[in-house]
C-alpha positions as CSV (number, residue, x, y, z in Angstrom):
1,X,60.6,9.2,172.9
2,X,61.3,7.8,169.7
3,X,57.6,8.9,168.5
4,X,58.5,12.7,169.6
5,X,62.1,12.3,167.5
6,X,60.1,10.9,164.4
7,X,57.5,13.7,164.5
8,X,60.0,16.3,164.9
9,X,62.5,15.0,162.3
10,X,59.2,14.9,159.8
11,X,57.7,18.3,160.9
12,X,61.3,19.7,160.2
13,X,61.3,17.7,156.7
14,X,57.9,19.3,155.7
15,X,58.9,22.8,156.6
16,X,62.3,22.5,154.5
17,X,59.9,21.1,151.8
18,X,57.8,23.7,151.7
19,X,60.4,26.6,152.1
20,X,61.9,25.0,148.6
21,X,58.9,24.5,147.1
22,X,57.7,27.8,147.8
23,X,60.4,29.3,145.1
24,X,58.5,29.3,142.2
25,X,60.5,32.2,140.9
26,X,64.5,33.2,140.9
27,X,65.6,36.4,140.9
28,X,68.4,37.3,138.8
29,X,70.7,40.5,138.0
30,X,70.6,40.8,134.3
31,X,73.3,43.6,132.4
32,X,71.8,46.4,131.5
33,X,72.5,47.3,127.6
34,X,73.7,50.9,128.5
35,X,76.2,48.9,130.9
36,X,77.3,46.8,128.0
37,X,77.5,49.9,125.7
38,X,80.2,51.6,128.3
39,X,82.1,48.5,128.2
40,X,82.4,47.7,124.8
41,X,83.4,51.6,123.9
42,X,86.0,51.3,126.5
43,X,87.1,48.0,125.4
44,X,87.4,49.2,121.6
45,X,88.9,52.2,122.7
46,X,91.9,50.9,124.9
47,X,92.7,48.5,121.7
48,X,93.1,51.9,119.8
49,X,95.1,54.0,121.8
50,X,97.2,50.8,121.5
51,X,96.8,51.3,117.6
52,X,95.3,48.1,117.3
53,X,91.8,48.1,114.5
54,X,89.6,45.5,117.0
55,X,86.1,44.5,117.3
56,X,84.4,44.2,120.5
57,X,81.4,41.7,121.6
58,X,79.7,41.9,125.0
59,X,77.1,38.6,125.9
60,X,74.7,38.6,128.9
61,X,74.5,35.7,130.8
62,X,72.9,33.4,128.8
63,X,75.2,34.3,126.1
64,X,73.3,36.3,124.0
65,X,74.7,39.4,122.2
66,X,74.1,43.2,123.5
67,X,76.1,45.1,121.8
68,X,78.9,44.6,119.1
69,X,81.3,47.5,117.6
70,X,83.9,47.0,114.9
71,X,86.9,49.4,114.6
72,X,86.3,50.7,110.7
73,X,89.5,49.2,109.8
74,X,89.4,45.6,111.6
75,X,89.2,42.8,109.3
76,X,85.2,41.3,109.2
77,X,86.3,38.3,111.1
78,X,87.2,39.8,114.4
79,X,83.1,39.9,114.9
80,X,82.8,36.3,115.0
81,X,85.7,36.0,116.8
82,X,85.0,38.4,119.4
83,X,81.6,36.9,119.8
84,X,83.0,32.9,120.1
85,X,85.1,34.5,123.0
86,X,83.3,36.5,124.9
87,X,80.5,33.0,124.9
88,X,83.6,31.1,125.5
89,X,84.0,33.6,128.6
90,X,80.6,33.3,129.8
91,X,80.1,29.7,129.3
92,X,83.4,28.1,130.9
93,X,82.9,31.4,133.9
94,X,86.5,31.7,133.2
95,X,89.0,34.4,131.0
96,X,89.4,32.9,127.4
97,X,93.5,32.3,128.2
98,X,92.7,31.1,131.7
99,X,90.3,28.5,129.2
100,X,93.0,27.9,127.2
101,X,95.5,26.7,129.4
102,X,93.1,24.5,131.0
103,X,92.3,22.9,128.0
104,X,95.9,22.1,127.0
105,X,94.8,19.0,129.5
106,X,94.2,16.1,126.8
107,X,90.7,14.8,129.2
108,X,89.7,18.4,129.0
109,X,90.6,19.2,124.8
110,X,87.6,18.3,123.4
111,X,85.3,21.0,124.9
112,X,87.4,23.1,122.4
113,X,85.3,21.3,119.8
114,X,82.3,22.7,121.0
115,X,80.4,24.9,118.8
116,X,81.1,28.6,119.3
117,X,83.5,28.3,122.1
118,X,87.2,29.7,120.9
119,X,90.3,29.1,123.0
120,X,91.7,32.3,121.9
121,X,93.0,35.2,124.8
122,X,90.4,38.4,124.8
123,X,87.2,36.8,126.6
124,X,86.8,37.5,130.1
125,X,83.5,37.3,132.3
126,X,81.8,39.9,133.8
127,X,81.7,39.2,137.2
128,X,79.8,41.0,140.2
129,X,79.5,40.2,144.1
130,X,80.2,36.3,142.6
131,X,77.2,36.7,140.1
132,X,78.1,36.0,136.3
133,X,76.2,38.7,134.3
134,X,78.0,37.9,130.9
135,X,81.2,38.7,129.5
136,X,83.4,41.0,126.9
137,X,85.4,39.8,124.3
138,X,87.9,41.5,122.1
139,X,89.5,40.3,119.0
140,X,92.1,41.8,116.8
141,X,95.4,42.3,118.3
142,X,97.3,40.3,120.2
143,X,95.9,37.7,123.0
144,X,97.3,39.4,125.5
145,X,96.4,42.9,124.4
146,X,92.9,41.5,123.6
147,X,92.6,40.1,127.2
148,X,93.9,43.4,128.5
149,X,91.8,45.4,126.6
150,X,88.7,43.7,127.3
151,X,89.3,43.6,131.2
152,X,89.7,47.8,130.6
153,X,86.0,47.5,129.6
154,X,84.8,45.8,132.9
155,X,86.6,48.3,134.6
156,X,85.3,51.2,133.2
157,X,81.7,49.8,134.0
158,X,82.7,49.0,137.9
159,X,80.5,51.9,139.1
160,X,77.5,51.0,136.7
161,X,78.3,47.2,137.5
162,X,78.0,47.3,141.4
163,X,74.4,47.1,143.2
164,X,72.1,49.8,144.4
């Protein structure tokens, strides 16, 4: 009996082996660049018809940058800014003021310190079906208006956003 129990218990160990061996490769969404253009433009424009002159990053997953625009009149630093947010977004899977609270936690501070991450309002993730497929971040305003702003450029996107 306790030969058949072994032999079972191994056979079932060999079969989960192989099923997770098997994945050699991992399939992943990955946001389109028209998708990121929509949500930048829609980003940028909620900060004007606010009046606010902001400039808008979007990231993929990884962080990289898709697409930036700059309001003609927004000072040259909003770029960078924009840019440490929305990887601040991505990174931490969280809104840049949701990171920023969370970080008012002295053990948690010093990941503020980490290069490129900004604890600034206007970052938030985009976010489909639980799947992080980059973020948006806006800079130039306000934090709150960034944030707002920024989450108007998800929305915007939701059609393009969900899956076939």
């Amino acid at each position: 009996m306790r030969t058949l129990i072994r032999a079972t218990l191994a056979s079932a160990m060999l079969v989960a082996w192989g099923v997770a061996a098997a994945q050699g490769v991992v399939t992943q969404r990955i946001l389109s660049l028209p998708a990121a253009k929509v949500i930048a433009e829609a980003a940028l424009a909620a900060c004007a018809m606010r009046g606010f002159h902001t400039s808008v990053v979007v990231v993929d997953r990884s962080g990289n940058v898709l697409a930036v625009l700059r309001d003609e009149l927004a000072h040259p630093v909003t770029v960078e800014m924009a840019r440490d947010k929305a990887y601040t977004a991505v990174v931490f899977r969280s809104s840049t003021l949701e990171f920023q609270k969370s970080t008012d936690d002295p053990q948690r501070a010093p990941q503020r310190d980490v290069p490129g991450i900004l604890a600034l309002g206007g970052g938030v993730p985009i976010i489909v079906e639980g799947e992080i497929l980059g973020a948006v971040a806006s800079s130039g305003s306000s934090q709150a208006s960034d944030d707002e702003c920024a989450k108007a450029g998800v929305a915007k996107a939701e059609s393009l956003l969900r899956a076939p």
